[in-house]
C-alpha positions as CSV (number, residue, x, y, z in Angstrom):
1,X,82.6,92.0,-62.1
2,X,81.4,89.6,-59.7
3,X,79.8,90.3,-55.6
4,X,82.2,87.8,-54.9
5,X,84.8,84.7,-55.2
6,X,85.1,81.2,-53.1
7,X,88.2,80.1,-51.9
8,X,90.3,78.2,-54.3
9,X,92.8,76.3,-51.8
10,X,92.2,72.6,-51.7
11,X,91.0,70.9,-48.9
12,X,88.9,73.3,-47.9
13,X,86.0,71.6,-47.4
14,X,87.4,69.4,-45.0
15,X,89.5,71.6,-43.3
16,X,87.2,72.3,-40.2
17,X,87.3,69.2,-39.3
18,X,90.9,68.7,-39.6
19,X,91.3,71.8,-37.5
20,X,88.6,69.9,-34.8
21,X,90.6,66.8,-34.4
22,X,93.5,69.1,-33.1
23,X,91.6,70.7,-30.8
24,X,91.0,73.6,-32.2
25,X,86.9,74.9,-32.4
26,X,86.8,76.4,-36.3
27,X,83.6,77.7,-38.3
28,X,83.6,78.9,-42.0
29,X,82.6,82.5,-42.6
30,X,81.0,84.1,-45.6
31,X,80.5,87.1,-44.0
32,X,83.1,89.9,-46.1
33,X,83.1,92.2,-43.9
34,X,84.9,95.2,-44.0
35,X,88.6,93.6,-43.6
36,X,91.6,93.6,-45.5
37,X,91.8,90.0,-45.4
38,X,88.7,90.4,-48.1
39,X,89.6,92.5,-50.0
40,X,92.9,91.2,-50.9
41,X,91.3,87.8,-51.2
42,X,88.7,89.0,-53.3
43,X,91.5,91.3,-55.7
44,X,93.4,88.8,-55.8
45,X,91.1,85.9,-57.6
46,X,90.1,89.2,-59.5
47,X,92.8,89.8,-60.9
48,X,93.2,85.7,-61.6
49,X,90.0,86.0,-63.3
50,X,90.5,88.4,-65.8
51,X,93.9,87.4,-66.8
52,X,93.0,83.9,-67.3
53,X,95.5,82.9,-64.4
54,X,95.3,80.0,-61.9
55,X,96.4,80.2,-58.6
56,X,95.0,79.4,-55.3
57,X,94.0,81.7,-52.5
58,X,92.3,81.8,-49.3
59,X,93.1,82.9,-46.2
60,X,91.9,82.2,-42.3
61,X,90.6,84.3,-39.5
62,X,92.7,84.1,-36.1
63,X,90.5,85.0,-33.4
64,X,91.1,87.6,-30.4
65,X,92.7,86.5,-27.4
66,X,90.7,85.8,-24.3
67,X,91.7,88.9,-22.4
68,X,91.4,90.8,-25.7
69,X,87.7,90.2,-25.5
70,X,87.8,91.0,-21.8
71,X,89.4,94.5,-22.1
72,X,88.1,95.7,-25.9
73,X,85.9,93.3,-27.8
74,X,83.0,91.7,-25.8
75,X,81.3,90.2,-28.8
76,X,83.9,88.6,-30.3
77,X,84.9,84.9,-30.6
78,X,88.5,84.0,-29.1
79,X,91.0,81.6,-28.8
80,X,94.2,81.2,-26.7
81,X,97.2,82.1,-27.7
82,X,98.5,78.6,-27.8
83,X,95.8,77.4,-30.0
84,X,96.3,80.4,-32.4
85,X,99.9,79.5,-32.9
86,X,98.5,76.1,-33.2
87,X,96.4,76.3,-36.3
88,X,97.6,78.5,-39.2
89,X,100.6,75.3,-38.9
90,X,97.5,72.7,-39.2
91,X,96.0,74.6,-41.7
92,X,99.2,74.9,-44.2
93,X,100.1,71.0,-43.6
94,X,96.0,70.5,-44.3
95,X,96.4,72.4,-48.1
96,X,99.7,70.7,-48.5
97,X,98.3,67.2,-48.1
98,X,94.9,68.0,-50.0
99,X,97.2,69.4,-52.9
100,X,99.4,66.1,-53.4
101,X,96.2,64.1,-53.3
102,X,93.8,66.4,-55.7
């Protein structure tokens, strides 16, 4: 069983950027953590895996919201709640277009 899996949506390498040109600051993370988010990523290319299936997963991280860092986490990154409305749309429309091109 392997430590880990990469992202299989397409696109993804450009992705940043697209989110950048919106507006919107992004960063790629290969940090695991301790999150759900991980380990239902990392189940479900798993389970892909060793079933011989093909599908694609990934999934983004929406930051905190400004006062969120104010009032509980003080070392966390954040973005407005505009902006975080904003980007899981440019992100989906991102895959979609990087889809019908790959």
């Amino acid at each position: 069983m392997p430590v880990g899996y990469w992202s299989t949506i397409p696109g993804l390498e450009s992705m940043k950027t697209s989110l950048e040109k919106q507006g919107i600051p992004a960063a790629f993370s290969f940090y695991a953590g301790e999150h759900l988010c991980n380990h239902i990523l990392y189940s479900s290319l798993q389970i892909a895996a060793k079933g011989n299936a093909s599908h694609k997963s990934g999934f983004i991280h929406i930051p905190v919201l400004p006062e969120q860092v104010i009032q509980q986490h003080p070392a966390s990154a954040c973005l407005p709640l505009a902006e975080s409305r904003r980007a899981p749309g440019i992100v989906v429309n991102h895959v979609i277009e990087a889809a019908g091109n790959g």
